[in-house]
C-alpha positions in Angstrom: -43.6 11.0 45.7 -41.0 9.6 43.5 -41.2 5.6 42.3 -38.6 3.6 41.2 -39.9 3.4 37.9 -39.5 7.7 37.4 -35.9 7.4 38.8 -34.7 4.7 36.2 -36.4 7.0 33.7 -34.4 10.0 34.9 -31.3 7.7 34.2 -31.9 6.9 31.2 -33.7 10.0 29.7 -32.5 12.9 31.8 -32.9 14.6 34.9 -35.5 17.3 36.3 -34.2 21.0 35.9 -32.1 22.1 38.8 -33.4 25.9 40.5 -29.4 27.2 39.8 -26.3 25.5 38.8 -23.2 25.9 40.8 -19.9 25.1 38.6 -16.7 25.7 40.0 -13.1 24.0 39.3 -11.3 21.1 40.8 -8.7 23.6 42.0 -12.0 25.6 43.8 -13.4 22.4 45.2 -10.3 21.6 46.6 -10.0 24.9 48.6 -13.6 24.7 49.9 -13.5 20.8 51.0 -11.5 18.8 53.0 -9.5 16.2 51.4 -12.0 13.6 52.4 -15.4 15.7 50.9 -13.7 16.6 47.5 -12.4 12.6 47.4 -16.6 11.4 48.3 -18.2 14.1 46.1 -15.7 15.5 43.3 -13.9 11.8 43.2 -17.1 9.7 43.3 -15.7 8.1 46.4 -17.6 6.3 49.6 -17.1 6.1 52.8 -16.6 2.2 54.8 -20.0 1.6 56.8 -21.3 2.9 59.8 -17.9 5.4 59.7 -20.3 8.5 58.9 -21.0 11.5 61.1 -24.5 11.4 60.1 -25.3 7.6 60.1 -26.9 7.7 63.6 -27.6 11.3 63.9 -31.9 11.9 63.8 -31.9 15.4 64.6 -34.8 18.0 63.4 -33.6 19.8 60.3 -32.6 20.2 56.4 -29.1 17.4 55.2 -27.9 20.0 52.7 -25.2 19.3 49.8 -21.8 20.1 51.9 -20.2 21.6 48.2 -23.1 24.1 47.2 -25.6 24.1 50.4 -28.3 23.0 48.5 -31.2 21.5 50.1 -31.5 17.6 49.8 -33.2 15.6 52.4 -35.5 16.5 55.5 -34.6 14.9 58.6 -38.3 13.8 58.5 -37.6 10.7 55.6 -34.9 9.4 57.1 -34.6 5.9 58.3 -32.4 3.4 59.6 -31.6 0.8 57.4 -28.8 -0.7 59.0 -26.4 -0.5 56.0 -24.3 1.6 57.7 -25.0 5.0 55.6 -27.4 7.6 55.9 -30.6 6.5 54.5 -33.6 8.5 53.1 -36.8 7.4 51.0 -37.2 10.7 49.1 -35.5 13.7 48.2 -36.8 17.2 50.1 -38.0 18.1 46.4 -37.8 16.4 42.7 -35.4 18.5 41.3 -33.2 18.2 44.3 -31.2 15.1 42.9 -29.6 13.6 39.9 -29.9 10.4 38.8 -26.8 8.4 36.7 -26.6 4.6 35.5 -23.7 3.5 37.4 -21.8 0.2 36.1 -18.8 0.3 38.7 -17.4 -2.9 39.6 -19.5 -4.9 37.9 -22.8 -3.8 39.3 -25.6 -1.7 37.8 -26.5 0.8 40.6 -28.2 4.4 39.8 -25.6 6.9 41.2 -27.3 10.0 42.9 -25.8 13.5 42.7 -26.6 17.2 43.9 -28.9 18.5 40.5 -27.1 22.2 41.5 -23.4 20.7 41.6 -22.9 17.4 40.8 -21.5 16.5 43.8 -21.7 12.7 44.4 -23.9 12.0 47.4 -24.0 8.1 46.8 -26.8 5.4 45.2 -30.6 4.8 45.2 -32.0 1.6 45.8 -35.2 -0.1 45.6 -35.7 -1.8 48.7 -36.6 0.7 51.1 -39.9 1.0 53.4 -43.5 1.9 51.8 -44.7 4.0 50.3 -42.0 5.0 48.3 -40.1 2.1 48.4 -36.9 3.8 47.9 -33.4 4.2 50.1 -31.4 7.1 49.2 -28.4 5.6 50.8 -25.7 8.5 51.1 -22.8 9.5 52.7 -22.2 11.6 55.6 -19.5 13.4 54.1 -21.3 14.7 51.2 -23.6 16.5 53.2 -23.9 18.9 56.1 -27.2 19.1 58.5 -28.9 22.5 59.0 -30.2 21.7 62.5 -34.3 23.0 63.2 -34.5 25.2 66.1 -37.0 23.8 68.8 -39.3 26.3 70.2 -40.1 25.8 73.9 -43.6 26.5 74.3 -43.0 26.7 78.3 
């Protein structure tokens, strides 16, 4: 389980070693995306609160990287946090994100990103529930949901 204290060293040291890379151009993005997702992801954009497709969904199943289909987050650490985004206390694996020191107007935040991609998914805080104490609070549009199918047993 990651602490706050390995994610500020990720920031400031470098990040886990993603499974693949994905690199492709603006132009390429642009194609795949809609104008919204390329302006969130490519742009570094965020969405106003609570205006995410996500934000209230709690379905069974994978929140993969909308630009390279990587897997993120499991439906499984998700939480609501009431800040109006999507909000998860770890990442489905270590290597999964990438952490960046973000100064943006006038705060110090630690940007997350896709480790494959570098798409911008949104920030990490330290005030989330125990154990981890984290919120990965990230935007719907960065991300798609692979839903679980639920075996009926009947």
């Amino acid at each position: 389980m990651l602490t706050w204290k390995e994610i500020i060293n990720f920031s400031v040291n470098g990040n886990p070693t993603p499974d693949k890379r994905v690199e492709k151009t603006d132009a390429e993005w642009q194609s795949q995306l809609t104008s919204e997702q390329f302006r969130i992801t490519r742009q570094k954009g965020t969405e106003r609160p609570h205006s995410g497709a996500l934000c209230s969904v709690h379905d069974a199943g994978k929140y993969n990287c909308v630009c390279c289909n990587t897997p993120l987050f499991d439906s499984t650490i998700k939480f609501s946090s009431g800040t109006g985004w999507s909000s998860f206390t770890q990442p489905i694996k270590e290597n999964a994100i990438k952490y960046e020191r973000d100064t943006a107007f006038g705060m110090v935040r630690v940007e997350v990103m896709c480790n494959t991609c570098d798409a911008h998914l949104g920030h990490v805080f330290p005030d989330g529930p125990e154990p981890s104490g984290l919120r990965y609070c990230i935007n719907s549009e960065s991300m798609i949901i692979k839903k679980e199918d639920v075996k009926n047993d009947n």
